[in-house]
PDB file of N, CA, C, O and CB in Angstrom:
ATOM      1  N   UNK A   1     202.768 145.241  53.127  1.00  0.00           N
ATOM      2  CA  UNK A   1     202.400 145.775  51.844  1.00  0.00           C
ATOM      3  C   UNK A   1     203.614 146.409  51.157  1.00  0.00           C
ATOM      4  O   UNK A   1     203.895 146.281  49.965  1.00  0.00           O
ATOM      5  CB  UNK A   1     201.275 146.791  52.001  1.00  0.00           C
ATOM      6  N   UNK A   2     204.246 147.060  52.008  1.00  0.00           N
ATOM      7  CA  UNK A   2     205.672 147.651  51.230  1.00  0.00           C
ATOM      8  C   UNK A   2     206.524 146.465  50.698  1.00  0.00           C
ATOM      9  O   UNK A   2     207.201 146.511  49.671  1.00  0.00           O
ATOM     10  CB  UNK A   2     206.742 148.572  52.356  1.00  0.00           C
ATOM     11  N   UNK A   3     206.413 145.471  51.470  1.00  0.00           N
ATOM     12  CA  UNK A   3     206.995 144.649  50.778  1.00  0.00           C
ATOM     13  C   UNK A   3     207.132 143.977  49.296  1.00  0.00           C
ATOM     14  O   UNK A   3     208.101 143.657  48.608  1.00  0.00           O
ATOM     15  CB  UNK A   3     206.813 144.098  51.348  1.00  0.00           C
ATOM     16  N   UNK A   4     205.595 143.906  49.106  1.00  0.00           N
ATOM     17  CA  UNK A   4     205.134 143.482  47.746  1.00  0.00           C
ATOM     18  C   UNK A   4     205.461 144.361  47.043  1.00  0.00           C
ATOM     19  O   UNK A   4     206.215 144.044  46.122  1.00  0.00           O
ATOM     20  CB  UNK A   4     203.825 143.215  47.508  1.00  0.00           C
ATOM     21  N   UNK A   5     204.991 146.023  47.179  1.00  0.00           N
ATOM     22  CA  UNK A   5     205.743 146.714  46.156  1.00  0.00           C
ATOM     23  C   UNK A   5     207.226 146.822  46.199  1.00  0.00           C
ATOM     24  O   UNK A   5     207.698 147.528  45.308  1.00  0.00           O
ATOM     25  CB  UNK A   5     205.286 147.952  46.101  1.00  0.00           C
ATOM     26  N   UNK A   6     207.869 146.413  46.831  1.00  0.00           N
ATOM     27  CA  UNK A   6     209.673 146.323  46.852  1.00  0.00           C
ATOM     28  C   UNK A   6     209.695 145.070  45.682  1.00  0.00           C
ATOM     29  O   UNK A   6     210.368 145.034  44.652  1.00  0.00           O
ATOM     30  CB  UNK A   6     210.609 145.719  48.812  1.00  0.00           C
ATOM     31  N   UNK A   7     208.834 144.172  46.140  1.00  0.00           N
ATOM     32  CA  UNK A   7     209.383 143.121  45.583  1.00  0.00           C
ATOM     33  C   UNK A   7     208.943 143.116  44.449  1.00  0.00           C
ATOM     34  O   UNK A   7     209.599 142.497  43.611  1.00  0.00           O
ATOM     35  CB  UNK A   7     209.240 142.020  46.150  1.00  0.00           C
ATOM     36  N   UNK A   8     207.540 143.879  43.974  1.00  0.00           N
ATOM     37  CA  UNK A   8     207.136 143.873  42.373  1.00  0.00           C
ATOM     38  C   UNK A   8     208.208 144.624  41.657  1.00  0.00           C
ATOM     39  O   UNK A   8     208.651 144.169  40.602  1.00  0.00           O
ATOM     40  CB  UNK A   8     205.623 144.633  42.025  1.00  0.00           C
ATOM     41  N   UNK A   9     208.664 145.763  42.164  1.00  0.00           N
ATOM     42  CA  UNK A   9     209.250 146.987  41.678  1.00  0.00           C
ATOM     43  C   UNK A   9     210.853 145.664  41.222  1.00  0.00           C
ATOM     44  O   UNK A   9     210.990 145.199  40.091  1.00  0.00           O
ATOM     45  CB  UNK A   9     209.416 148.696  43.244  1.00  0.00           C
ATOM     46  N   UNK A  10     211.656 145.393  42.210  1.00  0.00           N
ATOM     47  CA  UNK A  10     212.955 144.559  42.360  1.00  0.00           C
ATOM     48  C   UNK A  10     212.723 143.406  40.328  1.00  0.00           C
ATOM     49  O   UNK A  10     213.434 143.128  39.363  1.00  0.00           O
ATOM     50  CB  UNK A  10     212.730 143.192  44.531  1.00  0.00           C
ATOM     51  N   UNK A  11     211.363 143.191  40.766  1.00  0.00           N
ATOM     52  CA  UNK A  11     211.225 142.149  39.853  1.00  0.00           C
ATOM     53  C   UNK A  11     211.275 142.812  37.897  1.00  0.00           C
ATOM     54  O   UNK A  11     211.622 142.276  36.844  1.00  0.00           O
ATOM     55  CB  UNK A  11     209.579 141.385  40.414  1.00  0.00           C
ATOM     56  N   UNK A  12     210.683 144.304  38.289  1.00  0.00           N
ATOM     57  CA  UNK A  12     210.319 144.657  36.894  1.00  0.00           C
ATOM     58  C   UNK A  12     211.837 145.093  36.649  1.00  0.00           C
ATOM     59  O   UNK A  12     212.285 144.783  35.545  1.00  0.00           O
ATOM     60  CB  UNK A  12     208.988 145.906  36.638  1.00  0.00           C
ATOM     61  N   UNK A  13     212.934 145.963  37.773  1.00  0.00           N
ATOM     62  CA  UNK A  13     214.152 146.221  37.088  1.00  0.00           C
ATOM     63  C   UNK A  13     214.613 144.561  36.847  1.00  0.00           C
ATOM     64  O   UNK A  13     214.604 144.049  35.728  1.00  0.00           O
ATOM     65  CB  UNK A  13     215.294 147.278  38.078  1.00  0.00           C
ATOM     66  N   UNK A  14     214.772 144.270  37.343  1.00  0.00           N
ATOM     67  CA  UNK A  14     215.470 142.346  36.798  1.00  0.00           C
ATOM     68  C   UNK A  14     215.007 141.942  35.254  1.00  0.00           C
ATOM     69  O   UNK A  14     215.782 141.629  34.350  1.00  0.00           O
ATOM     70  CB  UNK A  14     214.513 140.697  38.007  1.00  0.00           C
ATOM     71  N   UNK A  15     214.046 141.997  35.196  1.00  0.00           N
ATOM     72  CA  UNK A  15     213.200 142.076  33.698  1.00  0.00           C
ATOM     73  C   UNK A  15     213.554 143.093  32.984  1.00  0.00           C
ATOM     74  O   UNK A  15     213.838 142.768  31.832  1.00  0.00           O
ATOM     75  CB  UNK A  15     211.674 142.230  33.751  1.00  0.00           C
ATOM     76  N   UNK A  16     213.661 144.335  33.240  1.00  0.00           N
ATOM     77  CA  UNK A  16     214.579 145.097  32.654  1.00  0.00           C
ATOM     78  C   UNK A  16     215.724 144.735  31.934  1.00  0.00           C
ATOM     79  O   UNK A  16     215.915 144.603  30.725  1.00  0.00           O
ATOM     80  CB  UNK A  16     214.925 145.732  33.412  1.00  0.00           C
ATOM     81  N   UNK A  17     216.650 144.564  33.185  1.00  0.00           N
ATOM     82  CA  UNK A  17     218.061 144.350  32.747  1.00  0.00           C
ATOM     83  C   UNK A  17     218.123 142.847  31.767  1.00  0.00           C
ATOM     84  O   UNK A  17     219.020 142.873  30.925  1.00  0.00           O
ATOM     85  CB  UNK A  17     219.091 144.252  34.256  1.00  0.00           C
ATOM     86  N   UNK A  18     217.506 141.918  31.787  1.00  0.00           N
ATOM     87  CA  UNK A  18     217.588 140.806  31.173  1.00  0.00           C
ATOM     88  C   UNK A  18     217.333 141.066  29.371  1.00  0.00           C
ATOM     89  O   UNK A  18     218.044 140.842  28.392  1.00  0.00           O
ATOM     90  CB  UNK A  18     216.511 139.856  31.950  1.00  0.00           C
ATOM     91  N   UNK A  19     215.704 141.748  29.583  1.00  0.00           N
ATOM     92  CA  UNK A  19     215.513 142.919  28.617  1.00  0.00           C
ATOM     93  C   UNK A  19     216.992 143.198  27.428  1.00  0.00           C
ATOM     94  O   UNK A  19     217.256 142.768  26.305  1.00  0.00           O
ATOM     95  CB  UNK A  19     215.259 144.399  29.753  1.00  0.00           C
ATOM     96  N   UNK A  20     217.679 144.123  28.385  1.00  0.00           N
ATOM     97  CA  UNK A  20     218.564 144.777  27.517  1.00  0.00           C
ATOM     98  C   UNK A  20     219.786 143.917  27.801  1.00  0.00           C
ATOM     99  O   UNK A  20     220.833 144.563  27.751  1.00  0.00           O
ATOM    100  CB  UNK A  20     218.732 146.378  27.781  1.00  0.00           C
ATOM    101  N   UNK A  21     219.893 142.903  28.024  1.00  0.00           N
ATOM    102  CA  UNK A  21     221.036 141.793  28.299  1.00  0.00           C
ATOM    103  C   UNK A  21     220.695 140.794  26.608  1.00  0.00           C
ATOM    104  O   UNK A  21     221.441 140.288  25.769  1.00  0.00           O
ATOM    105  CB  UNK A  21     220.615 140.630  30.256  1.00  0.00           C
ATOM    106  N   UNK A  22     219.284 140.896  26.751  1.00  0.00           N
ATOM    107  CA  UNK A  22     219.283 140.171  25.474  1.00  0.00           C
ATOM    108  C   UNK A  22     219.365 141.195  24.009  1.00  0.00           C
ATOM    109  O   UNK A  22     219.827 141.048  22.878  1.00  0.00           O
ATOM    110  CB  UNK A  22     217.859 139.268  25.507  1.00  0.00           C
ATOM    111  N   UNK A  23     218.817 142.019  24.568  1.00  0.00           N
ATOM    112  CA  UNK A  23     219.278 143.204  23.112  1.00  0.00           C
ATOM    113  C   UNK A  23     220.329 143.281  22.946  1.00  0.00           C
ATOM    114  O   UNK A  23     220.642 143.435  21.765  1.00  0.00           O
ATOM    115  CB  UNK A  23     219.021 144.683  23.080  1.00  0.00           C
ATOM    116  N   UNK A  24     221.269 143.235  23.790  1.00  0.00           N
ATOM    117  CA  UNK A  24     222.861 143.337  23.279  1.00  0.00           C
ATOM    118  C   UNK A  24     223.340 142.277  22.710  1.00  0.00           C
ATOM    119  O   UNK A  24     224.102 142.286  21.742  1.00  0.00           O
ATOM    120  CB  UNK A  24     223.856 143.582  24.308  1.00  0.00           C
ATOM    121  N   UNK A  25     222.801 141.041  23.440  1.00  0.00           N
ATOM    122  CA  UNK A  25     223.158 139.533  22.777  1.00  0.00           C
ATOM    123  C   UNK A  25     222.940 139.094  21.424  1.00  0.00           C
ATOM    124  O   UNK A  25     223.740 138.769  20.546  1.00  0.00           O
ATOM    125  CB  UNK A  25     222.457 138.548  23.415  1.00  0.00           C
ATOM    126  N   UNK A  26     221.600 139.160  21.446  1.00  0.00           N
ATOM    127  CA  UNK A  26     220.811 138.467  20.635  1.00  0.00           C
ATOM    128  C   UNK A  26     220.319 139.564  19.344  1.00  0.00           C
ATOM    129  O   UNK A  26     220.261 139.123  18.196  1.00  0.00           O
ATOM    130  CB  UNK A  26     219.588 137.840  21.576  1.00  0.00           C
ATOM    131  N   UNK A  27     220.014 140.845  19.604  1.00  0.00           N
ATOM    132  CA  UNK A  27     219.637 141.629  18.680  1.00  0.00           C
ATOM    133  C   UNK A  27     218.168 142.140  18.929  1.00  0.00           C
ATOM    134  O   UNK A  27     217.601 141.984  20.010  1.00  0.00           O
ATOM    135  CB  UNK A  27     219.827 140.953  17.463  1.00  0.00           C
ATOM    136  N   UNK A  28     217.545 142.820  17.738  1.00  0.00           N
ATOM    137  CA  UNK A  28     215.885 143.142  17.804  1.00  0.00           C
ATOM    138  C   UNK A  28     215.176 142.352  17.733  1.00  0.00           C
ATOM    139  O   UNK A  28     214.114 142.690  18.254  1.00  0.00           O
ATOM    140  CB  UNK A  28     215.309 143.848  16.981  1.00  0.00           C
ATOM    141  N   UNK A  29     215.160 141.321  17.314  1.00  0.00           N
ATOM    142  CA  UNK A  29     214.432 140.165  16.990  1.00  0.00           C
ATOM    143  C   UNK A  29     214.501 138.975  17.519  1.00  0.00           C
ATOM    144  O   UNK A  29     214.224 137.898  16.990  1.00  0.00           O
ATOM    145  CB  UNK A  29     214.563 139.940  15.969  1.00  0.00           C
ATOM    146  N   UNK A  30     214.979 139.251  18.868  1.00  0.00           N
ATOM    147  CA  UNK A  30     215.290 137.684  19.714  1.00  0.00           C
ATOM    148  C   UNK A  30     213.367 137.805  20.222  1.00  0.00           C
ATOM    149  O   UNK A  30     212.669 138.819  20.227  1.00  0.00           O
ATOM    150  CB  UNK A  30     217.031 137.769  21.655  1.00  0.00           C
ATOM    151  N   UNK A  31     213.053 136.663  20.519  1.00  0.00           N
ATOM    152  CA  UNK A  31     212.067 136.370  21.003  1.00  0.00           C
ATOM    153  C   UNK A  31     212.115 135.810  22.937  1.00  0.00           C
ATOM    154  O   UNK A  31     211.202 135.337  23.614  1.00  0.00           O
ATOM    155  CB  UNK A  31     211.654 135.382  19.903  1.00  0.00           C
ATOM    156  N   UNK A  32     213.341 136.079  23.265  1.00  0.00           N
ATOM    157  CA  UNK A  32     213.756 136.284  24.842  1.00  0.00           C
ATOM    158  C   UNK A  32     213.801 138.054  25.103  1.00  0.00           C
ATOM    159  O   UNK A  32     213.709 138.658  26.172  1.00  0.00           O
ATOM    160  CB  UNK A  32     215.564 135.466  25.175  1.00  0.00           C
ATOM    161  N   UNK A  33     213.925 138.442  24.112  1.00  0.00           N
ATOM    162  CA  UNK A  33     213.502 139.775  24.214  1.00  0.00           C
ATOM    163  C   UNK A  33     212.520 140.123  24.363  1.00  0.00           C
ATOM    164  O   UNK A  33     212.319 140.712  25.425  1.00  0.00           O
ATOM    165  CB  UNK A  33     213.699 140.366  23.513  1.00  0.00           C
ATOM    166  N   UNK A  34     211.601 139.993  23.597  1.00  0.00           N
ATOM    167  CA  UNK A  34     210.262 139.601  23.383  1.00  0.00           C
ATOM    168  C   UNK A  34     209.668 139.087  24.649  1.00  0.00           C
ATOM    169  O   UNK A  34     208.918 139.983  25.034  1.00  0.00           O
ATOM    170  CB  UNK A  34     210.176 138.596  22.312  1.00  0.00           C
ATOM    171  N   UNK A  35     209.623 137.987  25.576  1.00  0.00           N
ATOM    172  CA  UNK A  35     209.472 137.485  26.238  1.00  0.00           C
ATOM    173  C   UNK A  35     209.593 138.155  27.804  1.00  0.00           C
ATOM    174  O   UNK A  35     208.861 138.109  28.793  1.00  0.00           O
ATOM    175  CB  UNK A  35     210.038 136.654  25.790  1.00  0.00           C
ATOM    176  N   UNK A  36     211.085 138.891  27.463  1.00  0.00           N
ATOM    177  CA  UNK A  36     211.573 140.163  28.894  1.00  0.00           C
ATOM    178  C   UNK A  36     209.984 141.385  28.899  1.00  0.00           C
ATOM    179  O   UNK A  36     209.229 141.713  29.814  1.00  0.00           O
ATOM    180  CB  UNK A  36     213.726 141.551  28.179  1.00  0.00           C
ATOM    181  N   UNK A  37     210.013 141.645  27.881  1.00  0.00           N
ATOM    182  CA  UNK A  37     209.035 142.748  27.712  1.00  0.00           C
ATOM    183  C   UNK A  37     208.156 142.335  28.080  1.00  0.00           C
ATOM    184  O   UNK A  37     207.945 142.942  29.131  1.00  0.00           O
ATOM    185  CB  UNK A  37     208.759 143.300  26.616  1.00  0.00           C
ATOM    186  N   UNK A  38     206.857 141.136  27.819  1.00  0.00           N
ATOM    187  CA  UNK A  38     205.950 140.517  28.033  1.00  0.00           C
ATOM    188  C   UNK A  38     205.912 140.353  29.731  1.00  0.00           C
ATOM    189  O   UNK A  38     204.827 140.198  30.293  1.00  0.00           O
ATOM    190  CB  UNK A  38     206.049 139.362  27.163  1.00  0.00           C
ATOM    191  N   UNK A  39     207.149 140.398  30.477  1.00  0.00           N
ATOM    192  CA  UNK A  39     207.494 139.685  31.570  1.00  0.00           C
ATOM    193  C   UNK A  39     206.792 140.991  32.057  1.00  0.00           C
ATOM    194  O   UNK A  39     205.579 140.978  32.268  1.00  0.00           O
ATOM    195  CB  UNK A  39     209.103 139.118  31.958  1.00  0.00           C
ATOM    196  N   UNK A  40     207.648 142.284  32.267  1.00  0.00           N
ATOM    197  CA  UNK A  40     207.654 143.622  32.410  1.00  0.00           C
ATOM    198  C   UNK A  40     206.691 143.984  32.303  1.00  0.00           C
ATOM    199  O   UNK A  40     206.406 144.277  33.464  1.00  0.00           O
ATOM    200  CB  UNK A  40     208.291 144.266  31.798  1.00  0.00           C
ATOM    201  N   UNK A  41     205.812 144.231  31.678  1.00  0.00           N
ATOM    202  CA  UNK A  41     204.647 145.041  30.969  1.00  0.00           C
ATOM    203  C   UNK A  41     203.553 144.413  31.936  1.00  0.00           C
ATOM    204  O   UNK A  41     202.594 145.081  32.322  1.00  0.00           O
ATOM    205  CB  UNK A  41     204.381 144.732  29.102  1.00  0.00           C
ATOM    206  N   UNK A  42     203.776 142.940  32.343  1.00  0.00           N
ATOM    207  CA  UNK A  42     202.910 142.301  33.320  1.00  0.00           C
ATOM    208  C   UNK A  42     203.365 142.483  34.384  1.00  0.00           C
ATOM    209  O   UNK A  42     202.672 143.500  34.348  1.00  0.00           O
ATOM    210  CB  UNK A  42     202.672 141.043  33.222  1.00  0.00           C
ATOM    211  N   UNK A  43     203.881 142.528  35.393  1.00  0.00           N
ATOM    212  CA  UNK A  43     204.807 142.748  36.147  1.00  0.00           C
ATOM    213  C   UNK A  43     204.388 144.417  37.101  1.00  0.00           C
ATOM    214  O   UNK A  43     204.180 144.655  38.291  1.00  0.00           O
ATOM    215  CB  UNK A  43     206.172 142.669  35.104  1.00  0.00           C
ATOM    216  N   UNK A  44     204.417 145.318  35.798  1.00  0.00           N
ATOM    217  CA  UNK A  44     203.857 146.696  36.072  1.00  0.00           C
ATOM    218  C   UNK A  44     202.732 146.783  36.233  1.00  0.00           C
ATOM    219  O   UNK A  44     202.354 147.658  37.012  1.00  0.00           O
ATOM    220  CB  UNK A  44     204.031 147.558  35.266  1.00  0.00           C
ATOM    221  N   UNK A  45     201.691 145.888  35.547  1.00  0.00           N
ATOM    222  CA  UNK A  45     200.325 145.997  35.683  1.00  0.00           C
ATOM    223  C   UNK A  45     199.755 145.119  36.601  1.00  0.00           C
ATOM    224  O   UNK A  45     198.566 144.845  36.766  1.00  0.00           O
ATOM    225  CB  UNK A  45     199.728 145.849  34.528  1.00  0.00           C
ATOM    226  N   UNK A  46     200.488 144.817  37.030  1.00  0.00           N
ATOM    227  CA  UNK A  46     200.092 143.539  38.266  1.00  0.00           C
ATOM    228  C   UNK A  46     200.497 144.700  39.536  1.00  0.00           C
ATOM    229  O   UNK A  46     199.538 144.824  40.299  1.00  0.00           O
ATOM    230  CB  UNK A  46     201.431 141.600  38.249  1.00  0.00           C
ATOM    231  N   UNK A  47     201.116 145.149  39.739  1.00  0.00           N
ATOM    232  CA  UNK A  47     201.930 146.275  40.966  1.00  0.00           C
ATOM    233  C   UNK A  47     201.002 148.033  40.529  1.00  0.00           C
ATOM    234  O   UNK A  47     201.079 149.018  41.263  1.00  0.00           O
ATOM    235  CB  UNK A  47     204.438 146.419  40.458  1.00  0.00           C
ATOM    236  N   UNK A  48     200.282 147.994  39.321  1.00  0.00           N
ATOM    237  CA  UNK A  48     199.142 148.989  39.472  1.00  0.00           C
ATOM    238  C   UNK A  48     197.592 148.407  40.001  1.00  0.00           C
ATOM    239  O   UNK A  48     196.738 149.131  40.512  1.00  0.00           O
ATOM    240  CB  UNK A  48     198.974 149.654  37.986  1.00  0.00           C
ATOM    241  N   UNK A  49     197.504 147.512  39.850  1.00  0.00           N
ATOM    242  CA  UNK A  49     196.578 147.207  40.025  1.00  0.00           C
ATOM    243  C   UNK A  49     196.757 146.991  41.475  1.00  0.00           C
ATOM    244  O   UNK A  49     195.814 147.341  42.185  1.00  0.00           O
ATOM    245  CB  UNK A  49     196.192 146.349  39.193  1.00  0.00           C
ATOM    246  N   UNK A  50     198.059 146.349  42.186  1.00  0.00           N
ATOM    247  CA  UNK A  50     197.773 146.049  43.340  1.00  0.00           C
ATOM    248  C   UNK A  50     197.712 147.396  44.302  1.00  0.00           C
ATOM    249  O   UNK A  50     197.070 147.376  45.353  1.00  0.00           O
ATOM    250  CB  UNK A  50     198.717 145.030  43.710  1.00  0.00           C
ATOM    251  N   UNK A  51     198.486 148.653  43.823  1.00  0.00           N
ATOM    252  CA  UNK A  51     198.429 149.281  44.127  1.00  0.00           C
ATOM    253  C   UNK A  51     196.893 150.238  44.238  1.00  0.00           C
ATOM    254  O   UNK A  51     196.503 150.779  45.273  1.00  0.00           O
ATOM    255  CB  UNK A  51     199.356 149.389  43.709  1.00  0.00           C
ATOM    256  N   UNK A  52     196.239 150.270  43.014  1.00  0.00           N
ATOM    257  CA  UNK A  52     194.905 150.357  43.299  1.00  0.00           C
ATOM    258  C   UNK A  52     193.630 149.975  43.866  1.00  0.00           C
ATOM    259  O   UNK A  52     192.628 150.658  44.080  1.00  0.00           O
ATOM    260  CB  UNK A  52     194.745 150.382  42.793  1.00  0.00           C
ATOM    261  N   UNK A  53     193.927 148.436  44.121  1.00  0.00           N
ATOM    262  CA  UNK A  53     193.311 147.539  45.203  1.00  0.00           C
ATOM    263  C   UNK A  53     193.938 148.005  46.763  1.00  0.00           C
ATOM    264  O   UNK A  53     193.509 147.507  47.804  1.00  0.00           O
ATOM    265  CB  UNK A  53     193.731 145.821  44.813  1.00  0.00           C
ATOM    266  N   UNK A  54     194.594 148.634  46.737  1.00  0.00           N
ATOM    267  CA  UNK A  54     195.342 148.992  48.466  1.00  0.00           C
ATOM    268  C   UNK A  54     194.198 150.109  48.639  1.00  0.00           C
ATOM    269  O   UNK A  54     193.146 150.206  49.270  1.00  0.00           O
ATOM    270  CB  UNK A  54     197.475 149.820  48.627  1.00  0.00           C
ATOM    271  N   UNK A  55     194.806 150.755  47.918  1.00  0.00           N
ATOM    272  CA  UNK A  55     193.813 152.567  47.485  1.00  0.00           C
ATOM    273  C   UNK A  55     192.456 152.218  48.284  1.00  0.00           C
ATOM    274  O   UNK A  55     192.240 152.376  49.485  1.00  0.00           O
ATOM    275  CB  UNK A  55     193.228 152.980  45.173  1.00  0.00           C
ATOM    276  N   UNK A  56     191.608 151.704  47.297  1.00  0.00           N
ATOM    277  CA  UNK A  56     190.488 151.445  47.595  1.00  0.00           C
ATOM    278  C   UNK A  56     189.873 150.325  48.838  1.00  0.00           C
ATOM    279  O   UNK A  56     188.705 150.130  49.172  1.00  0.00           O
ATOM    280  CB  UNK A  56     190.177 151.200  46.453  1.00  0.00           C
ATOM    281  N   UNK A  57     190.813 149.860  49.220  1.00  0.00           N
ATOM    282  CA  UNK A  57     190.390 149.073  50.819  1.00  0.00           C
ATOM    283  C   UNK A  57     190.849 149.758  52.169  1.00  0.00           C
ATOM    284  O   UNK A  57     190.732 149.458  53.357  1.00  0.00           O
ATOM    285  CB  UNK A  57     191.159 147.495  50.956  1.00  0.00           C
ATOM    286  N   UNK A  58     191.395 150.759  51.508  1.00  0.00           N
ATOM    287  CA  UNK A  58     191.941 151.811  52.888  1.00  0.00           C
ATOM    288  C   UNK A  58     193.287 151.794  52.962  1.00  0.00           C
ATOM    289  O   UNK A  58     193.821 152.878  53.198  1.00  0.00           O
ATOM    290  CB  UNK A  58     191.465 151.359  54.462  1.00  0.00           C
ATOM    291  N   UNK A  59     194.391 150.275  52.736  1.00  0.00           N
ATOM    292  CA  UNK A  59     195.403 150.318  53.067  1.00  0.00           C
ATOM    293  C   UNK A  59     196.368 151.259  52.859  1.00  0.00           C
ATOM    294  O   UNK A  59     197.409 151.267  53.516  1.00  0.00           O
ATOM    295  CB  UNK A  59     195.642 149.525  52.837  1.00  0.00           C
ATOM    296  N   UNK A  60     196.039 152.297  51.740  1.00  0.00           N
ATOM    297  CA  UNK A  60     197.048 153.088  51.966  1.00  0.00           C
ATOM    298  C   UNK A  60     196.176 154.605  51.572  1.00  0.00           C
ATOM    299  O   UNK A  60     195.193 154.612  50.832  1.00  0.00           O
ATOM    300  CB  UNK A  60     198.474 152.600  51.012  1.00  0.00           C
ATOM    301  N   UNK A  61     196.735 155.807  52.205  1.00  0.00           N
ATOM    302  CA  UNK A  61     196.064 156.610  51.776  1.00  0.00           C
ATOM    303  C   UNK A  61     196.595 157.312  50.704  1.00  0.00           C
ATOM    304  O   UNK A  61     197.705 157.155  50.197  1.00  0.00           O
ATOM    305  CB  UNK A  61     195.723 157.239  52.636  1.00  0.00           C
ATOM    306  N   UNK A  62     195.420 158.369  50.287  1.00  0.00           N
ATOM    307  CA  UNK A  62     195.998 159.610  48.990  1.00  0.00           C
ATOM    308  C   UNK A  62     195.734 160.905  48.832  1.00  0.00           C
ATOM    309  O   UNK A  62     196.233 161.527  47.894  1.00  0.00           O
ATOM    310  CB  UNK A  62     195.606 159.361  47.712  1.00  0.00           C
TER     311      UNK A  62
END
């Protein structure tokens, strides 16, 4: 299980940095920008949720 959150967490900074790789490139209005965010925003809510599915089956306590 730690793994998945290493690896969700690994995935949202990568999306991050691409994120602001294209803001510097491309500007406010790139749509790979656009696209980083979309990545991210899912990314986080996929790693709350999984995290709340752990919660509630026991796997982890609180």
């Amino acid at each position: 299980m730690k793994l998945v959150v290493i690896v969700l967490l690994l995935a949202i900074i990568a999306s991050l940095g691409s994120g602001l790789y294209y803001l510097a490139k491309d500007g406010q209005n790139s749509p790979r920008l656009l696209n980083a965010l979309k990545v991210r925003v899912a990314l986080s809510a996929v790693l709350v949720l999984f995290l709340v599915a752990s919660y509630l089956m026991g796997w982890i306590g609180g």
